[in-house]
PDB file of N, CA, C and O in Angstrom, chain B, residues numbered from 101:
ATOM      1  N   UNK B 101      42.363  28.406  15.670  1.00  0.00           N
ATOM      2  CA  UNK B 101      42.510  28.129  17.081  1.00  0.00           C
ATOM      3  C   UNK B 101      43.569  27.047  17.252  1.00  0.00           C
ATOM      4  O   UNK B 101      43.657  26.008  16.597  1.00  0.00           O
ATOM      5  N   UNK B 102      44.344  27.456  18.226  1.00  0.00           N
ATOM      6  CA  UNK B 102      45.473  26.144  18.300  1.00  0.00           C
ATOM      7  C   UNK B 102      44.826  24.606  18.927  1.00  0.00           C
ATOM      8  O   UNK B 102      43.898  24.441  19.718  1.00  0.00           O
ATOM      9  N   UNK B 103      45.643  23.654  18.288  1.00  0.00           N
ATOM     10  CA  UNK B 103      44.743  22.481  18.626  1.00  0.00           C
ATOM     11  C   UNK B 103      45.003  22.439  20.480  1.00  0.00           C
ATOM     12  O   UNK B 103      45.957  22.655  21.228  1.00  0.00           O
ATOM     13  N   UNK B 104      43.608  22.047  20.640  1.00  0.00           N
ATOM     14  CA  UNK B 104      44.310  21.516  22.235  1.00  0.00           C
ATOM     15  C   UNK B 104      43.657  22.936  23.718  1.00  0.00           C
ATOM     16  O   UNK B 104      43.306  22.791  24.889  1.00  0.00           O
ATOM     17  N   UNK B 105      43.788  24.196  22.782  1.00  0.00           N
ATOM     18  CA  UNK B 105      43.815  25.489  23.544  1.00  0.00           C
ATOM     19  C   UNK B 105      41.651  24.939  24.018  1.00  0.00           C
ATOM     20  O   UNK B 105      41.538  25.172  25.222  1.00  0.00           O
ATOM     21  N   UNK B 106      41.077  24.715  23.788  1.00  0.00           N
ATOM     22  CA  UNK B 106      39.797  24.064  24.073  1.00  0.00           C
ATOM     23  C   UNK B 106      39.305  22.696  24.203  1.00  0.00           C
ATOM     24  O   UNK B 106      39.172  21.923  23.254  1.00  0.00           O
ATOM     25  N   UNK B 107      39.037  22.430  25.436  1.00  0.00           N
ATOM     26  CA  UNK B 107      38.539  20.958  24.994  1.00  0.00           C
ATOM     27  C   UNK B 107      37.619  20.388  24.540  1.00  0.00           C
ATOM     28  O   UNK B 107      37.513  19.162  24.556  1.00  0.00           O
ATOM     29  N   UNK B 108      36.428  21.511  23.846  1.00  0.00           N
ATOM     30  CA  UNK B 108      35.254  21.427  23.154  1.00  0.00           C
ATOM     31  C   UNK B 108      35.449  21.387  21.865  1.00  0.00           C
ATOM     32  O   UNK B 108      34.554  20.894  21.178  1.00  0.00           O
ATOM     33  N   UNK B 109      36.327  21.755  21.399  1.00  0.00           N
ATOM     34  CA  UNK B 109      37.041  22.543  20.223  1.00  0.00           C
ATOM     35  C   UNK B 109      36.440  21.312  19.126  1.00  0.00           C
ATOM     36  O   UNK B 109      36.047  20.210  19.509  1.00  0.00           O
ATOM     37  N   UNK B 110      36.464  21.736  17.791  1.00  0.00           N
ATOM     38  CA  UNK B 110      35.895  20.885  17.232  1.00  0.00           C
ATOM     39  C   UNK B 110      37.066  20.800  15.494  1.00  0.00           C
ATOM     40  O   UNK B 110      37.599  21.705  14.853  1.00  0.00           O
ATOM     41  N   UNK B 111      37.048  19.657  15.340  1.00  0.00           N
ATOM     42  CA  UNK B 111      38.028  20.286  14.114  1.00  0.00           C
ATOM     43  C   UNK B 111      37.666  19.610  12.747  1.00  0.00           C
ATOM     44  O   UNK B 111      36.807  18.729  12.710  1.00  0.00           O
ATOM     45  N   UNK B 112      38.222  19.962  11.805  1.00  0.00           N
ATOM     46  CA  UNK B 112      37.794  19.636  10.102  1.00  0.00           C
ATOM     47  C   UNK B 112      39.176  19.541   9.998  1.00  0.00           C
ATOM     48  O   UNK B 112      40.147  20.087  10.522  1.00  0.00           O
ATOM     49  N   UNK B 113      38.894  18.351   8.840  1.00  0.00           N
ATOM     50  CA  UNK B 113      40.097  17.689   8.353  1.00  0.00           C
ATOM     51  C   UNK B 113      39.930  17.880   6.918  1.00  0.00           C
ATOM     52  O   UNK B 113      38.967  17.484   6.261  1.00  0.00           O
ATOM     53  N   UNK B 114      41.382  18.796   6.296  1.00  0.00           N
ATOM     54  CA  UNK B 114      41.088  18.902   4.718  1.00  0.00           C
ATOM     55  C   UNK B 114      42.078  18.717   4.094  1.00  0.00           C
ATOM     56  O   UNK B 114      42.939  18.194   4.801  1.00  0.00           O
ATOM     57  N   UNK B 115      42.541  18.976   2.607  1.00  0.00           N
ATOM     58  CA  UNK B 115      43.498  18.717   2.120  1.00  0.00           C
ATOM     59  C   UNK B 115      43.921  20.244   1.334  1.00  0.00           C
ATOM     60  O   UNK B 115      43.292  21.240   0.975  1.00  0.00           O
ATOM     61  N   UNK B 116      45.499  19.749   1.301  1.00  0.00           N
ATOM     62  CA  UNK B 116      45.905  21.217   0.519  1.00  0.00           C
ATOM     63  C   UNK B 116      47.143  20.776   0.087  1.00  0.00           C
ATOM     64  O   UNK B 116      48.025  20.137   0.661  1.00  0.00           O
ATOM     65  N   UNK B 117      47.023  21.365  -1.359  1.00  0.00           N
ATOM     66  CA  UNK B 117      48.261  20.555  -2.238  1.00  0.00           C
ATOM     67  C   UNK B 117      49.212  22.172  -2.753  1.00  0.00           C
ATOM     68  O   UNK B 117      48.806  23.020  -3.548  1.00  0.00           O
ATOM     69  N   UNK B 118      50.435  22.169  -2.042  1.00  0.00           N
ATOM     70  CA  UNK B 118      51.472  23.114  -2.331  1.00  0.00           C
ATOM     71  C   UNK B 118      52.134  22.604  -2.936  1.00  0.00           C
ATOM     72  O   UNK B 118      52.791  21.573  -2.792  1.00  0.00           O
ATOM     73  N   UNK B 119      51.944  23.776  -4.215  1.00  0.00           N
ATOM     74  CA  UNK B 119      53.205  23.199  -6.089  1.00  0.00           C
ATOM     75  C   UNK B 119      54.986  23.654  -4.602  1.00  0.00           C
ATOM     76  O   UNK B 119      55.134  24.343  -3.593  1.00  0.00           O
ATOM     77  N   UNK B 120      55.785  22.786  -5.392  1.00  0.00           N
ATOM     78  CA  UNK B 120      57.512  23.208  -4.405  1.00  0.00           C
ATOM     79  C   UNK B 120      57.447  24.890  -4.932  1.00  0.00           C
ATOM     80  O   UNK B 120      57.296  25.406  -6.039  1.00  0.00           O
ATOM     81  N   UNK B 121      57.618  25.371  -3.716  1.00  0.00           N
ATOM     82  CA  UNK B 121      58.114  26.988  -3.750  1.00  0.00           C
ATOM     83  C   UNK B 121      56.937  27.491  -3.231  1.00  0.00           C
ATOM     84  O   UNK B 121      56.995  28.717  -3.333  1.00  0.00           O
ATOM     85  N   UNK B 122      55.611  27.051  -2.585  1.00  0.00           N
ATOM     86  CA  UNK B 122      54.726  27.446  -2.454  1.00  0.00           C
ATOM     87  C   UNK B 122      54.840  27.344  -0.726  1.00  0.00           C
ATOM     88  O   UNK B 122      55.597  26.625  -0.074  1.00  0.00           O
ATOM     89  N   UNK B 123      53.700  28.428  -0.180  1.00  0.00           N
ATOM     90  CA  UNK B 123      54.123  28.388   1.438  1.00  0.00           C
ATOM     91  C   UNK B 123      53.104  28.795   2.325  1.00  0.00           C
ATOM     92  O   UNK B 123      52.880  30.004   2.374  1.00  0.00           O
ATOM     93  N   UNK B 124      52.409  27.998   3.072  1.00  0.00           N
ATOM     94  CA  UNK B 124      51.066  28.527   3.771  1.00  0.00           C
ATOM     95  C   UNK B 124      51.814  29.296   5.334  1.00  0.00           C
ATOM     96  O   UNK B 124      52.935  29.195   5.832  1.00  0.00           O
ATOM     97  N   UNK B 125      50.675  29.995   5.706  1.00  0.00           N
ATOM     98  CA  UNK B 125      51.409  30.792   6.470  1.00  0.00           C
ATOM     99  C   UNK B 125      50.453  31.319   7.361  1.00  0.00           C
ATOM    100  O   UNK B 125      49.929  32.421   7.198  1.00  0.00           O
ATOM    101  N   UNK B 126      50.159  30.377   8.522  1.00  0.00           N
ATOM    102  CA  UNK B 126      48.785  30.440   9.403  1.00  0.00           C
ATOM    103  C   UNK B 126      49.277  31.092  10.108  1.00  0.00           C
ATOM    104  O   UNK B 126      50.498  31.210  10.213  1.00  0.00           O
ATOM    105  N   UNK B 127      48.160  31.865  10.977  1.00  0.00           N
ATOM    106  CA  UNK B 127      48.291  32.915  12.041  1.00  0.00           C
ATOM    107  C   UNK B 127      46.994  33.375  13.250  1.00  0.00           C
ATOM    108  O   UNK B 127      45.848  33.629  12.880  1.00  0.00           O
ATOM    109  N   UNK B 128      47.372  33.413  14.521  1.00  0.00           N
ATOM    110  CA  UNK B 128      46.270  33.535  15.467  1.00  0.00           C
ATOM    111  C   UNK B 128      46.006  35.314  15.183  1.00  0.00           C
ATOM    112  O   UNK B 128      46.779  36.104  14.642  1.00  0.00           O
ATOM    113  N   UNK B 129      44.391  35.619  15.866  1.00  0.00           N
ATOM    114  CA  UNK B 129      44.121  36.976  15.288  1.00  0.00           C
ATOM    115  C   UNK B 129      45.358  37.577  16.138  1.00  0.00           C
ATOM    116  O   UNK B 129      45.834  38.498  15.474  1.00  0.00           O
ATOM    117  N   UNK B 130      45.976  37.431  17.203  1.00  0.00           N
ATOM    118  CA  UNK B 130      46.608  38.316  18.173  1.00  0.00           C
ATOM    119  C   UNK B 130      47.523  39.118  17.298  1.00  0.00           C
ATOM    120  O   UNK B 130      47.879  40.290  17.420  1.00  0.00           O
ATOM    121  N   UNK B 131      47.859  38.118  16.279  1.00  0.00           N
ATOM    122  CA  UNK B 131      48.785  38.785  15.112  1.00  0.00           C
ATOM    123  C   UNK B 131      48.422  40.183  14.599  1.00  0.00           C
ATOM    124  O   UNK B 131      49.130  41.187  14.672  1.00  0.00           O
ATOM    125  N   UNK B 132      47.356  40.089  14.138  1.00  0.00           N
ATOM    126  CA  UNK B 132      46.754  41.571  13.505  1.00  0.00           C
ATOM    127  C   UNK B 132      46.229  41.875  14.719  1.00  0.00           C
ATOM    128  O   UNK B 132      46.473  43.081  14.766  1.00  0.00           O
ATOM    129  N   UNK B 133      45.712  41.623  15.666  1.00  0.00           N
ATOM    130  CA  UNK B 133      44.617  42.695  16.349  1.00  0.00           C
ATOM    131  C   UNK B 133      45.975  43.506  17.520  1.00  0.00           C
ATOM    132  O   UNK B 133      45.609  44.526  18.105  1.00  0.00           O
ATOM    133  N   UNK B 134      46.968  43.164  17.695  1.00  0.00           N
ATOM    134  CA  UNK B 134      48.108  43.900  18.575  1.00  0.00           C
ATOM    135  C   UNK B 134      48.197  45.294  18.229  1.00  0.00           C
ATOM    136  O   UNK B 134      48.346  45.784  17.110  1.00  0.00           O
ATOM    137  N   UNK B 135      48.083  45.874  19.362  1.00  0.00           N
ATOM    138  CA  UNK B 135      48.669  47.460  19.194  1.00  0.00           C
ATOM    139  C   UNK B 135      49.523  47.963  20.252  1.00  0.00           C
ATOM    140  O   UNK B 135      49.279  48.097  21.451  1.00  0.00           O
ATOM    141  N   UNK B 136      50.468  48.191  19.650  1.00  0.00           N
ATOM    142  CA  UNK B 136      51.405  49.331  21.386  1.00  0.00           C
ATOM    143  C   UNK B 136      50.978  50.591  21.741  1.00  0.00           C
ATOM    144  O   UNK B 136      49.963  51.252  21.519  1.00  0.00           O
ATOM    145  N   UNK B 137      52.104  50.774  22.406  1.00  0.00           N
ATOM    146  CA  UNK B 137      51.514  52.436  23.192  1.00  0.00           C
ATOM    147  C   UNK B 137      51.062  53.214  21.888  1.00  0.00           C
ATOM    148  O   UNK B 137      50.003  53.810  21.688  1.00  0.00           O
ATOM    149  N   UNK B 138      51.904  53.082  21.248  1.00  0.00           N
ATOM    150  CA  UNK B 138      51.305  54.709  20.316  1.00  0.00           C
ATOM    151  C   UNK B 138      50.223  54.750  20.643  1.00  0.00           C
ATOM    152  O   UNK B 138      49.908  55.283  21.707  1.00  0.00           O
ATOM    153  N   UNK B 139      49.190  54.105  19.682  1.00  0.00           N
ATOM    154  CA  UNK B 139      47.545  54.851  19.551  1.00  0.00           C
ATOM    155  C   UNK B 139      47.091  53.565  19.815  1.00  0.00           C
ATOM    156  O   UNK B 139      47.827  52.806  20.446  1.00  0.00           O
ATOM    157  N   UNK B 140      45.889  53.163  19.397  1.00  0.00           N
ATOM    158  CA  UNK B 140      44.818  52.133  19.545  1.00  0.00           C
ATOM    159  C   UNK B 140      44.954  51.447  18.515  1.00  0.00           C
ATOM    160  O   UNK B 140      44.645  50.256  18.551  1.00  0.00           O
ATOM    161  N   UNK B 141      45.443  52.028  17.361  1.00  0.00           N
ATOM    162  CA  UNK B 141      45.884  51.383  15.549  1.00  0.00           C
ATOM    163  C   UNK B 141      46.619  50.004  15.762  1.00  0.00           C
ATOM    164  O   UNK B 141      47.679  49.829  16.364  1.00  0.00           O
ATOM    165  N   UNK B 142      45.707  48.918  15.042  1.00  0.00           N
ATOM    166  CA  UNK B 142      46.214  47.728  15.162  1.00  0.00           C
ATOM    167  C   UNK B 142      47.007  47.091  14.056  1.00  0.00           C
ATOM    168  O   UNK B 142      46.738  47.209  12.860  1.00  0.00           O
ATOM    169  N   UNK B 143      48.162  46.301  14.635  1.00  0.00           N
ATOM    170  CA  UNK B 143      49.042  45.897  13.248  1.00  0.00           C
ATOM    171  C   UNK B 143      48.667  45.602  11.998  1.00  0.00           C
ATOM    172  O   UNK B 143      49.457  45.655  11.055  1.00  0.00           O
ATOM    173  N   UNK B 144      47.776  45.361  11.916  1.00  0.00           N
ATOM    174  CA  UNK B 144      46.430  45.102  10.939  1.00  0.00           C
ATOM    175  C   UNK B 144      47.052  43.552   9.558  1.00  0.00           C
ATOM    176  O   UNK B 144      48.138  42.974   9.544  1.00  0.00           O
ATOM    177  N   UNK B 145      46.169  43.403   8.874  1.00  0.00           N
ATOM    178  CA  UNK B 145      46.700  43.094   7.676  1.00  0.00           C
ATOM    179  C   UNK B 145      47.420  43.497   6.718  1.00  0.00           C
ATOM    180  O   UNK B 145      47.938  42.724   5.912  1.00  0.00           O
ATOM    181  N   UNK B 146      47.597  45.295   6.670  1.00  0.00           N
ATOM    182  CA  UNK B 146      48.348  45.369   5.402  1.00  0.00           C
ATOM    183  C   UNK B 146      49.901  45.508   6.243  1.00  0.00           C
ATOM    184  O   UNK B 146      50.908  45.369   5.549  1.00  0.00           O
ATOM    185  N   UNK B 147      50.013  45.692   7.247  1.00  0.00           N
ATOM    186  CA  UNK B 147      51.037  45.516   7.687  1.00  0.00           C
ATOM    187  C   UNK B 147      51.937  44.127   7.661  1.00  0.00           C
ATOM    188  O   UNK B 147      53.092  43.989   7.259  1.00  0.00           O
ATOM    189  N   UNK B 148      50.805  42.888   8.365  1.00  0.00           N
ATOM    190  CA  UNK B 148      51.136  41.968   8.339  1.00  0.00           C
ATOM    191  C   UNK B 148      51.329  41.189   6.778  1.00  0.00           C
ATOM    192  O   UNK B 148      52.106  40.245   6.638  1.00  0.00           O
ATOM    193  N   UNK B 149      50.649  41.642   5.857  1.00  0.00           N
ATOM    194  CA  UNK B 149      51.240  41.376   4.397  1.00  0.00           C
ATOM    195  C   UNK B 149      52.193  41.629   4.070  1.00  0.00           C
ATOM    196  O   UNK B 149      52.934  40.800   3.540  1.00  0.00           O
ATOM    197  N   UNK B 150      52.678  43.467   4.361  1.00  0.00           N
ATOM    198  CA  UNK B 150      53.591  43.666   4.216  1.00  0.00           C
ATOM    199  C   UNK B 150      55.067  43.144   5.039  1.00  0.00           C
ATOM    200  O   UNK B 150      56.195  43.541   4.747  1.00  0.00           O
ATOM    201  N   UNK B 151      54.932  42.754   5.472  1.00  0.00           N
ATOM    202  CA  UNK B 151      55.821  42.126   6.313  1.00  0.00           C
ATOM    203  C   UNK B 151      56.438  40.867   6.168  1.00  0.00           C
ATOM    204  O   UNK B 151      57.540  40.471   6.548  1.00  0.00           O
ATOM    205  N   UNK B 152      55.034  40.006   5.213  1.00  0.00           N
ATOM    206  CA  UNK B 152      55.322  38.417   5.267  1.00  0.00           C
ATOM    207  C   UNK B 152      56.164  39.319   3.205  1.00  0.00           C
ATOM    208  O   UNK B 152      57.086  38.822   2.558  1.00  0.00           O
ATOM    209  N   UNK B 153      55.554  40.305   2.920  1.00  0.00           N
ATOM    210  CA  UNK B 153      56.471  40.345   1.064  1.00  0.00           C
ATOM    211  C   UNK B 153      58.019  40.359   1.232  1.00  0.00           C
ATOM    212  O   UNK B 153      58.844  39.794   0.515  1.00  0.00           O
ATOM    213  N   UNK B 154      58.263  41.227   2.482  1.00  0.00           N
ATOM    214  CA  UNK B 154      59.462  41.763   3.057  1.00  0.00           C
ATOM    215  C   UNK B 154      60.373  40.296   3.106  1.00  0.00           C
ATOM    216  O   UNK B 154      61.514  40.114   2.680  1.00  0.00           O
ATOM    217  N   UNK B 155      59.681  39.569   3.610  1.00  0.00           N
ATOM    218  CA  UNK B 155      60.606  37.682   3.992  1.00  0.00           C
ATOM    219  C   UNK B 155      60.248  36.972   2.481  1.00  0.00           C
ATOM    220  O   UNK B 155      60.322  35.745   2.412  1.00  0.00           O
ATOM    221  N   UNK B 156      59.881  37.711   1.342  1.00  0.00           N
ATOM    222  CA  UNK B 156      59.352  36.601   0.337  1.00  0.00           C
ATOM    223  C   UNK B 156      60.672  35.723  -0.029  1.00  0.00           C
ATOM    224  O   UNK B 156      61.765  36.282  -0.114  1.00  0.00           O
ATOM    225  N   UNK B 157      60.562  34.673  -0.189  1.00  0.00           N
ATOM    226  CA  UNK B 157      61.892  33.824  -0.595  1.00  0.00           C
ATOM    227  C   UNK B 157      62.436  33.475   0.309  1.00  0.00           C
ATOM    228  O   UNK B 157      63.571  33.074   0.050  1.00  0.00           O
ATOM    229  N   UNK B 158      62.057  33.412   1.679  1.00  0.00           N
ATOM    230  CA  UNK B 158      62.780  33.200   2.490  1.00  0.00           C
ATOM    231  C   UNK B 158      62.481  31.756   3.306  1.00  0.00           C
ATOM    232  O   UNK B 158      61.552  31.076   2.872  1.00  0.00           O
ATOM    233  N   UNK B 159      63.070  31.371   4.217  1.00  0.00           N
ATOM    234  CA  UNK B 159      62.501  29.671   4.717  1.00  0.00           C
ATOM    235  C   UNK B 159      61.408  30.143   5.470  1.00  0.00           C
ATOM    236  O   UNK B 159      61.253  31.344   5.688  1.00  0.00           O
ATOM    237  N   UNK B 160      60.389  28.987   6.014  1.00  0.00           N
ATOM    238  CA  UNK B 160      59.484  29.217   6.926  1.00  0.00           C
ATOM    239  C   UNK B 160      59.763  29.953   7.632  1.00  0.00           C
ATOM    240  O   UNK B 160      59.263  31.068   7.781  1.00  0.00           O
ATOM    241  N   UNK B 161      60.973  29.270   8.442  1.00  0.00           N
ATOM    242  CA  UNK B 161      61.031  29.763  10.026  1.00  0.00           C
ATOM    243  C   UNK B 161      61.784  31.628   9.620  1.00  0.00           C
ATOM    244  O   UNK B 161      61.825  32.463  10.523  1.00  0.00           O
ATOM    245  N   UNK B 162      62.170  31.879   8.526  1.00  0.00           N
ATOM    246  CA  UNK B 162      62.717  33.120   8.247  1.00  0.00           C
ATOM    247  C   UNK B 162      61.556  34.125   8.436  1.00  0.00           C
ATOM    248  O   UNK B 162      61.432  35.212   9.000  1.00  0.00           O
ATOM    249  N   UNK B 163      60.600  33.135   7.584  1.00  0.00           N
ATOM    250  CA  UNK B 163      59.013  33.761   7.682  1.00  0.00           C
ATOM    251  C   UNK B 163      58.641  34.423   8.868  1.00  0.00           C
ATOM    252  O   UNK B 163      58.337  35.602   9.053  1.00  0.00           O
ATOM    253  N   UNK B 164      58.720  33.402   9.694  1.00  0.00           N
ATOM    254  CA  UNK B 164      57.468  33.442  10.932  1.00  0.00           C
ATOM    255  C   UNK B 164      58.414  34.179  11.655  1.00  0.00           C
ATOM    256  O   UNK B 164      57.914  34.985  12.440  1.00  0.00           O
ATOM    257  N   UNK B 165      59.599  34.139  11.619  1.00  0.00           N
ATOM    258  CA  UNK B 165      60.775  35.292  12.718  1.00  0.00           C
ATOM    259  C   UNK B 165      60.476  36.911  11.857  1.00  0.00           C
ATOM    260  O   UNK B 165      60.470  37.957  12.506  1.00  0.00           O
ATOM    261  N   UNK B 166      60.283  36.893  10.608  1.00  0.00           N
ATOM    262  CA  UNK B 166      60.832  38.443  10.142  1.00  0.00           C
ATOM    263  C   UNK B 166      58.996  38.901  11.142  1.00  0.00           C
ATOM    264  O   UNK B 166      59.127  39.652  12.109  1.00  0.00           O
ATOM    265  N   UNK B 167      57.530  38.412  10.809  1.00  0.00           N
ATOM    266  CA  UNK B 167      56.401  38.564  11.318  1.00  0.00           C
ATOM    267  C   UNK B 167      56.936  38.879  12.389  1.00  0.00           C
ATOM    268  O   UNK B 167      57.252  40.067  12.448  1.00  0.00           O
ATOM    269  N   UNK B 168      57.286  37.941  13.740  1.00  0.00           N
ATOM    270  CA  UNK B 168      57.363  38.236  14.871  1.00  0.00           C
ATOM    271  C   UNK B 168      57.953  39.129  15.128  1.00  0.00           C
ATOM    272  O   UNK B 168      57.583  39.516  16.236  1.00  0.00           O
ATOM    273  N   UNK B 169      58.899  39.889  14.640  1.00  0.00           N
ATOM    274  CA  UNK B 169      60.383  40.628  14.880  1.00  0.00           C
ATOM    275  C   UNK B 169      59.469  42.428  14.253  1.00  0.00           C
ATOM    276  O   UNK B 169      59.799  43.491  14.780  1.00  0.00           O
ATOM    277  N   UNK B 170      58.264  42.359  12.995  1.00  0.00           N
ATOM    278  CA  UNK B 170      57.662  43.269  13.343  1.00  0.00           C
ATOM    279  C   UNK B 170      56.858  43.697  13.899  1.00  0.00           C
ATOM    280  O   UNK B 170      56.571  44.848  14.226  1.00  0.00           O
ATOM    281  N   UNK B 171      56.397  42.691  14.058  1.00  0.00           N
ATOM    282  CA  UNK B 171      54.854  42.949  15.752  1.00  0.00           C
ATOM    283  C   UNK B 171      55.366  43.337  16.869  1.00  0.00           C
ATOM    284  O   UNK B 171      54.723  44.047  17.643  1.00  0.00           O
ATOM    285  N   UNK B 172      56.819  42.859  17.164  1.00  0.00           N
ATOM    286  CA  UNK B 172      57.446  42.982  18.306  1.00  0.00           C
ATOM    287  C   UNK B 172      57.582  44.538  17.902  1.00  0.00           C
ATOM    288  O   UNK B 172      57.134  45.370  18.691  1.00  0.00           O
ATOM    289  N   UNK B 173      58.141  44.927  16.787  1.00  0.00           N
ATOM    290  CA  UNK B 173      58.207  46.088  16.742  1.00  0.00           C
ATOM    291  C   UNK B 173      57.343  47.564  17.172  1.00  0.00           C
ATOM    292  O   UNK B 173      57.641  48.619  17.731  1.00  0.00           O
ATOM    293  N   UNK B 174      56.322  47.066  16.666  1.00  0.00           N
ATOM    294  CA  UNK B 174      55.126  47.190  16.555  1.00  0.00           C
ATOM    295  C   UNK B 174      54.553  47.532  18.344  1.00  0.00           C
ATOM    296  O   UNK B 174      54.244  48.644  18.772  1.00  0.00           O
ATOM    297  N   UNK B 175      54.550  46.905  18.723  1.00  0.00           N
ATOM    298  CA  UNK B 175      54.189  46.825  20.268  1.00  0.00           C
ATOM    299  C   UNK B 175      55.470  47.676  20.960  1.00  0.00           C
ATOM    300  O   UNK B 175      55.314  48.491  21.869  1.00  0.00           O
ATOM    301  N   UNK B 176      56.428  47.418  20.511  1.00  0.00           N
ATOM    302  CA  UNK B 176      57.058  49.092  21.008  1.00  0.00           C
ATOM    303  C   UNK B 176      57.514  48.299  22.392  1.00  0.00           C
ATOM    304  O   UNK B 176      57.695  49.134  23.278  1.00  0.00           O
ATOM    305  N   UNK B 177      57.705  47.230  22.755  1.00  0.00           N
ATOM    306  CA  UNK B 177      57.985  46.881  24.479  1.00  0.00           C
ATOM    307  C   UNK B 177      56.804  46.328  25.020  1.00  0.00           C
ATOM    308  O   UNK B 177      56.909  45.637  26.033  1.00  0.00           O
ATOM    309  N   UNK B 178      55.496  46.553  24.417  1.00  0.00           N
ATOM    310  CA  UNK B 178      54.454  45.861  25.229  1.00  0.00           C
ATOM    311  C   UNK B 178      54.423  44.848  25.264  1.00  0.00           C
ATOM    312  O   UNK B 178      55.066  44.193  24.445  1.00  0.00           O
ATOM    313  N   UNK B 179      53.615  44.217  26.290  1.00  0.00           N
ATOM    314  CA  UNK B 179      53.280  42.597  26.131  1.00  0.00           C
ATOM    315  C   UNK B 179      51.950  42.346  25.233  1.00  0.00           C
ATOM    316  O   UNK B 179      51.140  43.270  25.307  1.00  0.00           O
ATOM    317  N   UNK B 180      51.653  41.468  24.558  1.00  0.00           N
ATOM    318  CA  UNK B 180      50.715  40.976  24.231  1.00  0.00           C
ATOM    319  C   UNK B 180      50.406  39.427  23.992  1.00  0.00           C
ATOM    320  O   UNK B 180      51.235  38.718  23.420  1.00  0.00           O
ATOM    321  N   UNK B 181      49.076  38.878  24.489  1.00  0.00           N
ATOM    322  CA  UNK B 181      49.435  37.595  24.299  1.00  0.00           C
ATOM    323  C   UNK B 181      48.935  37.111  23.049  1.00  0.00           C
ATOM    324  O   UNK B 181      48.939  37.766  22.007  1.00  0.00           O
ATOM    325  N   UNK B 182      48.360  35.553  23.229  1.00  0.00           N
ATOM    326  CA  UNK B 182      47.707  35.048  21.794  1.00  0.00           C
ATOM    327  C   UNK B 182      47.950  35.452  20.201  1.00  0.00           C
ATOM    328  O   UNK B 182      47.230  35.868  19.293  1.00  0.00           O
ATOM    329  N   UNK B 183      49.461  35.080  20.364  1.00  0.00           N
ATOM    330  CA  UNK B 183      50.198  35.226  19.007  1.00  0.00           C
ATOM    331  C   UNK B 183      50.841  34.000  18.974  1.00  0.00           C
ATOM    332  O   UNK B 183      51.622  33.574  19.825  1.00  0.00           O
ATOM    333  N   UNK B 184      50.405  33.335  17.741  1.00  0.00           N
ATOM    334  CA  UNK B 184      50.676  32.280  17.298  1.00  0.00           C
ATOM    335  C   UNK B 184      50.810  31.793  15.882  1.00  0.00           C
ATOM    336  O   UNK B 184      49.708  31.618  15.363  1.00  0.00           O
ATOM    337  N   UNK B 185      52.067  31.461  14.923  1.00  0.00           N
ATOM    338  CA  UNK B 185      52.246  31.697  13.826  1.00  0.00           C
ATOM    339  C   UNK B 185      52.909  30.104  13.235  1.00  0.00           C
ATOM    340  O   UNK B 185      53.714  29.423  13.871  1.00  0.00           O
ATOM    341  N   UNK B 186      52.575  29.900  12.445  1.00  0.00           N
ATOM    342  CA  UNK B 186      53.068  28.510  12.183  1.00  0.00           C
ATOM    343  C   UNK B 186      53.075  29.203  10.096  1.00  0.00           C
ATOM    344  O   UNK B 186      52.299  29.879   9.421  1.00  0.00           O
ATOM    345  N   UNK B 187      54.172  28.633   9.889  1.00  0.00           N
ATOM    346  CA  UNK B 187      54.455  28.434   8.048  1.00  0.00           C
ATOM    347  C   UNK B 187      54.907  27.219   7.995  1.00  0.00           C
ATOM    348  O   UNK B 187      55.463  26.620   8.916  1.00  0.00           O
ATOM    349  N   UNK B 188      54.626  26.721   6.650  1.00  0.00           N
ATOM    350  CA  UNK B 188      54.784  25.265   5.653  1.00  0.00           C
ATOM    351  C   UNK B 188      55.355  25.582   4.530  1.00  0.00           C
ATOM    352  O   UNK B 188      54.711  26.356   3.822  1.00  0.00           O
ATOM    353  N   UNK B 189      56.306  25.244   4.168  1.00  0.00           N
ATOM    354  CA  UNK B 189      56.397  25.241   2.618  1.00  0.00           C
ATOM    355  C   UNK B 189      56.753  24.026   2.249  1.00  0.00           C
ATOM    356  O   UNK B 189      57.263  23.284   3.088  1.00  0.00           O
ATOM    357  N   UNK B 190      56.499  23.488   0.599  1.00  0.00           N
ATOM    358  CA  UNK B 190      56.955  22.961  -0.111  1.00  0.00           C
ATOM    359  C   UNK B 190      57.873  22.751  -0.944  1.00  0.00           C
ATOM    360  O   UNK B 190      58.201  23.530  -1.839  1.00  0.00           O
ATOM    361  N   UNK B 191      58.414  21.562  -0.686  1.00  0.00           N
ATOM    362  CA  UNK B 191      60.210  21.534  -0.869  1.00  0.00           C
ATOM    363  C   UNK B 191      59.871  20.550  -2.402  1.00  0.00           C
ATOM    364  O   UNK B 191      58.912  19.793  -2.549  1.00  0.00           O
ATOM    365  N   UNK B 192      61.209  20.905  -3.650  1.00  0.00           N
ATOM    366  CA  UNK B 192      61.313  20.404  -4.755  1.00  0.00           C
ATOM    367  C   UNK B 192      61.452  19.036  -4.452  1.00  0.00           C
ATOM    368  O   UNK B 192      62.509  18.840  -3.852  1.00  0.00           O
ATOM    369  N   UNK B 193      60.569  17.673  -4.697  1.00  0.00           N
ATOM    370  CA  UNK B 193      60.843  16.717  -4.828  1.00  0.00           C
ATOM    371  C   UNK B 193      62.702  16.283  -5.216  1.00  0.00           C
ATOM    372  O   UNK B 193      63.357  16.999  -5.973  1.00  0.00           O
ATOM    373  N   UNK B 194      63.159  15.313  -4.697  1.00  0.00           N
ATOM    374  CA  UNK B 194      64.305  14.983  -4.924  1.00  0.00           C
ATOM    375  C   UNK B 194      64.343  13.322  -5.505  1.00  0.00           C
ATOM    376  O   UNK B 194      65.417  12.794  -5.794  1.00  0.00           O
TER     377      UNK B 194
END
């Protein structure tokens, strides 16, 4: 849930240690649960996997644009809301 989108909202604070080259890659459900005109078939996960292998090596923001650029696809022109995508990676110490 994005911070802020509730004001009940409740949150946990944790830790997560990315080796450099490593890349988290959060996502609201709107991501998978979107479908366009075609049928009722939702972008699902193996799509959205496939999609984030398609950008592997690539920067965050390469990340989170190639995702958006196939959902958009995906939806064919529709609107949909509650899509929200945030990536991190870890950069080689200097």
């Amino acid at each position: 849930m994005p911070v802020g989108a509730l004001t009940v909202a409740r949150f946990a604070e944790t830790r997560l240690h990315l080796d450099p080259g490593d890349l988290l890659f959060a996502y609201t459900d709107g991501v998978t649960s979107a479908h366009g005109p075609r049928d009722l078939t939702t972008f699902g996960v193996a799509r959205l996997r496939a999609a984030l292998a398609s950008a592997a090596g690539r920067s965050p923001a390469a990340l989170v644009e190639r995702v958006r650029q196939a959902v958009d696809d995906w939806l064919a022109g529709e609107s949909h809301d509650d899509i929200a995508m945030l990536a991190v990676g870890a950069s080689t110490p200097q």
